[in-house]
C-alpha positions as CSV (number, residue, x, y, z in Angstrom):
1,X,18.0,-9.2,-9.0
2,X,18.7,-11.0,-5.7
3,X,21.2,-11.2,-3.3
4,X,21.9,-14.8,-3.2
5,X,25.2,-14.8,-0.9
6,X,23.4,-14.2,2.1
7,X,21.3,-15.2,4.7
8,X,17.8,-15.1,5.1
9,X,15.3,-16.3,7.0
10,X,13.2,-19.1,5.3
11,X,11.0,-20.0,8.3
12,X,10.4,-20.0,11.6
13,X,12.4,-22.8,13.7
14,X,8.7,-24.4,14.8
15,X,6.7,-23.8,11.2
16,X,9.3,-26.8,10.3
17,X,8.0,-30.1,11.6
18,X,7.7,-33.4,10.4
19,X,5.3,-32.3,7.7
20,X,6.9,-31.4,4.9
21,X,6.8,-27.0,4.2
22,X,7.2,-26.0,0.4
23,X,8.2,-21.8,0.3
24,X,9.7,-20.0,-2.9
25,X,12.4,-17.7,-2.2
26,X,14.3,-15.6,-4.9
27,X,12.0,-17.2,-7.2
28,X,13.2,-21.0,-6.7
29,X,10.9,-23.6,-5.1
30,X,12.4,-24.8,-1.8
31,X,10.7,-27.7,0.6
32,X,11.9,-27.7,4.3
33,X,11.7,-30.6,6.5
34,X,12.5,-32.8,9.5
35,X,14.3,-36.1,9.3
36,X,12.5,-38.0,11.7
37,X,16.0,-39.4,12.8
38,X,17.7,-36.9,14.0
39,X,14.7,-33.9,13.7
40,X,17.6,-31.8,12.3
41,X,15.6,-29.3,9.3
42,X,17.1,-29.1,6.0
43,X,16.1,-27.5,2.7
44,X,16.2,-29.0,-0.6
45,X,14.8,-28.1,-4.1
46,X,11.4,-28.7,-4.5
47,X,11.9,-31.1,-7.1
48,X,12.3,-35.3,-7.4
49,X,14.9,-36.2,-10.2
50,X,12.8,-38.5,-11.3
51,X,9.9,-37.7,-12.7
52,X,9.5,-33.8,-11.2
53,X,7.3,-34.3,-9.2
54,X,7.5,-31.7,-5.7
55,X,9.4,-33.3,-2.8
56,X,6.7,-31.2,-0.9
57,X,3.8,-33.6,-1.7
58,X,5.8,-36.0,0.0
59,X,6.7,-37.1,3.8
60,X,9.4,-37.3,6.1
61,X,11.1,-39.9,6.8
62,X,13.7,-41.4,9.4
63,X,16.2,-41.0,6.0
64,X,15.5,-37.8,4.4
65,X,12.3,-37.3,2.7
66,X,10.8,-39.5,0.8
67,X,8.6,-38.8,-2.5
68,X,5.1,-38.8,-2.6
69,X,4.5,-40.2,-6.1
70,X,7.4,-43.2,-6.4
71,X,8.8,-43.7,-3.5
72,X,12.4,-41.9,-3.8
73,X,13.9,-40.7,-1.0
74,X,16.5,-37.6,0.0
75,X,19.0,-37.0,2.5
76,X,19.5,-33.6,3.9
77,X,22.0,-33.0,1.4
78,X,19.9,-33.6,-1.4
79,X,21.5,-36.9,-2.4
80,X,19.1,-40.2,-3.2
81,X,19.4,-42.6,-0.5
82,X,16.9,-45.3,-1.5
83,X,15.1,-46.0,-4.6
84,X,12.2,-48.8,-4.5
85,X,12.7,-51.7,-6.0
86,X,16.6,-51.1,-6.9
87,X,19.7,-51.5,-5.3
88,X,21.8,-49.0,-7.2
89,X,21.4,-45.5,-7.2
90,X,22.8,-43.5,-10.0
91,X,25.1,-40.9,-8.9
92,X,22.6,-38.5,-10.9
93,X,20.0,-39.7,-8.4
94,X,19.8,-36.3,-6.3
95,X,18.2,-32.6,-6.0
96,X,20.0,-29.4,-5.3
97,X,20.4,-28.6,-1.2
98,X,20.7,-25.3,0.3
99,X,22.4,-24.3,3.5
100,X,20.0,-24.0,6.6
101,X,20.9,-23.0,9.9
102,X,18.6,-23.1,13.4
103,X,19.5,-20.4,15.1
104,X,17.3,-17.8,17.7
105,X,13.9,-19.8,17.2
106,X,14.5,-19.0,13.4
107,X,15.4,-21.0,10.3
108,X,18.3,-19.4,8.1
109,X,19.1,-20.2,4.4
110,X,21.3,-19.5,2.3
111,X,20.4,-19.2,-1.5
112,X,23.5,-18.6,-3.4
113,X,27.0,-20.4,-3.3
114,X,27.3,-23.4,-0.6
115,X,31.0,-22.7,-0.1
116,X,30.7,-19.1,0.9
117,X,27.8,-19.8,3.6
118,X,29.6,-18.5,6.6
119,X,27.0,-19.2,9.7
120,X,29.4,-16.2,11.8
121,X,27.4,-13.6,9.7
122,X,23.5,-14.5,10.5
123,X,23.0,-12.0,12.7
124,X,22.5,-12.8,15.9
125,X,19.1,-12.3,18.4
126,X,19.3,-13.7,21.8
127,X,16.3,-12.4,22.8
128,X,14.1,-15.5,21.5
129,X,16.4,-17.2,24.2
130,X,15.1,-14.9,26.8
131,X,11.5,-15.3,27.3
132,X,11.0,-14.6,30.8
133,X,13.0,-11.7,30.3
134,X,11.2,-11.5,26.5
135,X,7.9,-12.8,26.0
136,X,7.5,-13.1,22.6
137,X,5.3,-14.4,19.5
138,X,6.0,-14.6,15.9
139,X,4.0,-15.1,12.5
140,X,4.7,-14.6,8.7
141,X,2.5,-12.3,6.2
142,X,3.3,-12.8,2.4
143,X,3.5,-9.4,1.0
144,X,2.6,-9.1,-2.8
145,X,5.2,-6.4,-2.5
146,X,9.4,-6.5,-3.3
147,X,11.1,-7.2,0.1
148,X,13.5,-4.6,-0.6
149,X,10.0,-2.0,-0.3
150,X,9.6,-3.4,3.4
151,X,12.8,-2.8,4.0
152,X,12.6,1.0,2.9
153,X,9.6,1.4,4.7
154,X,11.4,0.4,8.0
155,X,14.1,2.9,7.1
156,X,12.2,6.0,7.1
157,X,9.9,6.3,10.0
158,X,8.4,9.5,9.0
159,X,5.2,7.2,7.4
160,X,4.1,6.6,11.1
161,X,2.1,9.3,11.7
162,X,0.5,9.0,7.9
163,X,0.1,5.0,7.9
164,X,-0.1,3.9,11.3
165,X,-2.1,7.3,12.8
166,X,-4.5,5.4,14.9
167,X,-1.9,2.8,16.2
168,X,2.1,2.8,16.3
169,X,2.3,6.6,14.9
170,X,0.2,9.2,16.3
171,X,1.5,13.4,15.8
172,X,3.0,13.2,12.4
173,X,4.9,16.5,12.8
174,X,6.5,15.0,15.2
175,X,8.3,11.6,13.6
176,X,8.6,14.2,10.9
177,X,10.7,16.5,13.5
178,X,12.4,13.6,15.3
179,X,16.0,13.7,16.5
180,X,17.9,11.2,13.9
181,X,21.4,9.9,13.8
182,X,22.4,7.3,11.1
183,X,25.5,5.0,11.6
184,X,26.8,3.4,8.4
185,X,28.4,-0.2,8.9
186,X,30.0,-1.9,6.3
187,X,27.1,-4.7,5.7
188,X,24.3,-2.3,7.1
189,X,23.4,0.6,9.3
190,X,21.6,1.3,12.6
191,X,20.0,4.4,13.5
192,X,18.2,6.2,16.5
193,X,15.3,8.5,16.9
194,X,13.8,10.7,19.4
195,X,10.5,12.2,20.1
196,X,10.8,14.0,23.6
197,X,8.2,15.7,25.3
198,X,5.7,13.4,23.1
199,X,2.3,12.5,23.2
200,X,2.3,8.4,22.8
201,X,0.6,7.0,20.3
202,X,-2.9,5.0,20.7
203,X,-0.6,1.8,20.9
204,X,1.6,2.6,23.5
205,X,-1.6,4.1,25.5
206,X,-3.4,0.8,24.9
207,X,-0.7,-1.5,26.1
208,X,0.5,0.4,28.9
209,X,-2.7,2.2,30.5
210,X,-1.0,4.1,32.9
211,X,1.8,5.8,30.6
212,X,2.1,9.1,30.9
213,X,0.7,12.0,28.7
214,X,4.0,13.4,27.7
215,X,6.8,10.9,27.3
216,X,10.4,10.3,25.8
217,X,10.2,8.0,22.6
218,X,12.7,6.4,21.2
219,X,13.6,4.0,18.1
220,X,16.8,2.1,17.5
221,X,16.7,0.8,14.5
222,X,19.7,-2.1,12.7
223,X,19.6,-3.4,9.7
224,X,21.5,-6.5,8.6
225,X,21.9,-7.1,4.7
226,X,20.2,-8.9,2.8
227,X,17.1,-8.8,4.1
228,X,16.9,-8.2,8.0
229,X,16.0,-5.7,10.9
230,X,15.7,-5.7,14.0
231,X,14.4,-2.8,16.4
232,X,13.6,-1.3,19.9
233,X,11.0,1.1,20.3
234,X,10.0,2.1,23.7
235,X,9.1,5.6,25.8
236,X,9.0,6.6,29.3
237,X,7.5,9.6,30.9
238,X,9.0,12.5,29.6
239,X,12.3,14.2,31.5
240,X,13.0,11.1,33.6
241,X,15.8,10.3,32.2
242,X,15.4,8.0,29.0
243,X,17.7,10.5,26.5
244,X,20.2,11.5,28.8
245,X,20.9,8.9,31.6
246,X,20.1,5.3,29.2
247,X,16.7,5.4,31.4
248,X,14.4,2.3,29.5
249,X,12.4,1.2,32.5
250,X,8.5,1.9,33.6
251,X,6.9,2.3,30.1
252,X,6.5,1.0,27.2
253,X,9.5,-1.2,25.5
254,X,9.2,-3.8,22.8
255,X,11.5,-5.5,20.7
256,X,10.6,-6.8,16.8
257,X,12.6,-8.9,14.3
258,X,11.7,-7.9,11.1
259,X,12.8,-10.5,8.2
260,X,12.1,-9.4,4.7
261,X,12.5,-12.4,2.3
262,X,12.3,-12.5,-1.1
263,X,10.1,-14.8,-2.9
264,X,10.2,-13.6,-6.5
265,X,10.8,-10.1,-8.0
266,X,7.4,-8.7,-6.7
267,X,6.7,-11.0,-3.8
268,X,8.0,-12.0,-0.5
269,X,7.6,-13.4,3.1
270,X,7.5,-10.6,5.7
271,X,8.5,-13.0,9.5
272,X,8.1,-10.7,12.4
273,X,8.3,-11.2,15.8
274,X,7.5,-9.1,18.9
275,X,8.6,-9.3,22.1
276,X,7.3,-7.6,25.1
277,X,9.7,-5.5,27.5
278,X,7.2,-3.3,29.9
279,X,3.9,-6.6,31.2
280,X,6.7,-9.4,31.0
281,X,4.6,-11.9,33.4
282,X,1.1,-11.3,32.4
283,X,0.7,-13.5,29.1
284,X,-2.8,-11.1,28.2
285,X,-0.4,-8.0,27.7
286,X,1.9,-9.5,25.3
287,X,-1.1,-10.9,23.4
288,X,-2.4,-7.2,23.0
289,X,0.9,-5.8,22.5
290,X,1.4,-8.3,19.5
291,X,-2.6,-7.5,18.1
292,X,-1.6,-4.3,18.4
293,X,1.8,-4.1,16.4
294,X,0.1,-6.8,14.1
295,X,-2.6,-4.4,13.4
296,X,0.0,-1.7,12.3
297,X,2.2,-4.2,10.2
298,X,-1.2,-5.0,8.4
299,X,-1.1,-1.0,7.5
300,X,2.5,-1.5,6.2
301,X,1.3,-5.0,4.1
302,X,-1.0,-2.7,2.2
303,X,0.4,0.5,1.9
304,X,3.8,-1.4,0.0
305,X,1.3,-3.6,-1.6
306,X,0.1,-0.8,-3.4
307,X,2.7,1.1,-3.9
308,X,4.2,-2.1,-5.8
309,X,1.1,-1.5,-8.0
310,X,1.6,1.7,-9.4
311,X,5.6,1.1,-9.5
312,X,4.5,-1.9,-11.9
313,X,2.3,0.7,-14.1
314,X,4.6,4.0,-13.7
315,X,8.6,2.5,-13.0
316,X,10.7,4.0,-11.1
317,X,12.2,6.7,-13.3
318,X,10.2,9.6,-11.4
319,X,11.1,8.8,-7.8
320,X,12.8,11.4,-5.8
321,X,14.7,11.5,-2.5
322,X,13.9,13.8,0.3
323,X,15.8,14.5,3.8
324,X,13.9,11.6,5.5
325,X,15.5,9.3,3.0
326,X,19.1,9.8,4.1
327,X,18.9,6.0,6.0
328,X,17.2,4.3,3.7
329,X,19.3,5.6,0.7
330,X,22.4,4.3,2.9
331,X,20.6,0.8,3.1
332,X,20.5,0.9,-0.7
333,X,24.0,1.4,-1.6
334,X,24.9,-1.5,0.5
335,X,22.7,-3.4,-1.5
336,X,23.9,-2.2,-4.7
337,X,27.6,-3.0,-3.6
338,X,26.5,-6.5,-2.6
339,X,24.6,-7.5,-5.4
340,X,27.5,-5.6,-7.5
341,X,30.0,-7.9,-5.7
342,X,28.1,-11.1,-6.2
343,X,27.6,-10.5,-9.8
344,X,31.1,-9.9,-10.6
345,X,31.8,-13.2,-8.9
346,X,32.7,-16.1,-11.1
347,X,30.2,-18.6,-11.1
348,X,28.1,-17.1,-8.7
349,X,24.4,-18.3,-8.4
350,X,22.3,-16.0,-9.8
């Protein structure tokens, strides 16, 4: 089951070009494109009325995008324009079109019902509009995992100092120990952690050479249903005022977008971004920063990836909850309400 009635993002805003970009998401074949006229993006179903053939094998055009094995070609709202060799077009002539929005450098779609695609709820992210501020750099890894296992595994942070040891994590006692508070919101949550008086992990020592030994961590964590997260992770040298004056300056400080979208039931596209808050006008550290955090989110690809293994071979009937789970639990509910809602909807898109 997917939550269709909400936004997600299909790609980022400069993957779509005038090359056509074929991506499944909640297991229907989409192709995104450029009009050449206007070089607004739209999505469409991967799929020519005519014969079948994928709209993706085609090419933009000034009018849509034209099919690459006779000719036909669609406008952004997935209605036939031209078809060679004919002057009528049969008002059958066309291929379903989704909602997509530019928005923050990314590329938002909308999978379920056309009328209910409010563009006020796609959360917003100013900081792609800020990179002097915000150097950042983005990039996709498909995840043979259910995107709804990425999002767990950014709910409950204790798995840092088990997955990502050597690189984000470090002491695991001490994510284990961390100062927590969880605020439920009616279409997500955000939460906050604190590690004070910490040792930093081999990351933050790496970026920032001259961190202290003992700092302040923290993690503020949102998550935006269906599918998205965004978080702040930073530390300064311990007792200097991070935790109890707002204190965020002279360490380490890096922003991520996390978007977890679903390609079929045990798939999906993992688009994160990174965005350097501590070496702002030296373009080497954000390119370690970013090695560095990709290097971790490679230890998160696998670690779901197998875990979507054994769930395939075992279920889920033998799961249990523990105290760490109390965000991620909250996360789920408001999944289960939503996709709840949405199927109790008449004619809802399923």
């Amino acid at each position: 089951m997917f939550i269709k009635n909400g936004w997600y993002i299909g790609a980022w805003a400069d993957e779509v070009t005038d090359r056509p970009l074929a991506r499944r998401f909640c297991n229907e074949p989409v192709v995104m494109y450029r009009d050449l006229a206007t070089n607004t993006a739209a999505a469409l179903a991967d799929f020519c009325c005519h014969r079948g053939a994928p709209l993706s094998a085609g090419r933009c055009v000034e009018a849509g995008i034209e099919c690459g094995y006779h000719g036909m070609v669609y406008a952004g709202d997935g209605v036939c324009v031209s078809i060679p060799g004919q002057g009528h077009i049969p008002p059958k002539a066309r291929t379903r079109s989704y909602p997509l929005v530019e928005k923050d450098g990314c590329l938002w779609i909308w999978m379920g019902d056309p009328a209910l695609a409010d563009t006020a709820k796609i959360a917003d992210y100013p900081i792609h509009n800020d990179p002097v501020n915000w150097p950042h750099k983005h990039t996709m890894y498909p995840v043979a995992g259910n995107a709804m296992l990425m999002v767990d595994n950014l709910m409950d942070l204790t798995h840092l100092g088990y997955v990502h040891g050597g690189t984000i994590g470090g002491n695991a006692k001490a994510h284990v120990e961390a100062i927590m508070e969880v605020t439920p919101k009616e279409n997500g949550l955000s939460f906050t952690r604190w590690m004070l008086d910490h040792t930093p992990p081999p990351t933050y020592k790496r970026a920032v050479p001259h961190l202290a030994d003992k700092v302040d961590r923290w993690a503020m964590f949102e998550f935006h249903a269906p599918g998205v997260v965004e978080h702040w992770v930073g530390a300064i040298e311990a007792n200097t005022g991070a935790y109890d004056r707002g204190k965020r300056d002279g360490g380490f400080s890096s922003r991520v977008l996390h978007g977890l979208t679903p390609e079929t039931e045990t798939t999906c596209h993992y688009f994160w971004c990174a965005a350097n808050g501590y070496g702002q006008h030296d373009p080497k550290t954000s390119e370690i920063m970013f090695e560095e955090i990709g290097t971790a989110f490679r230890q998160d690809q696998r670690i779901v990836q197998l875990q979507q293994e054994k769930l395939l071979e075992f279920g889920e009937d033998h799961l249990i909850n523990t105290v760490a789970d109390g965000a991620r639990m909250h996360m789920r509910r408001v999944v289960e309400r939503l996709l709840a809602a949405e199927a109790a909807t008449p004619n809802s898109v399923r």
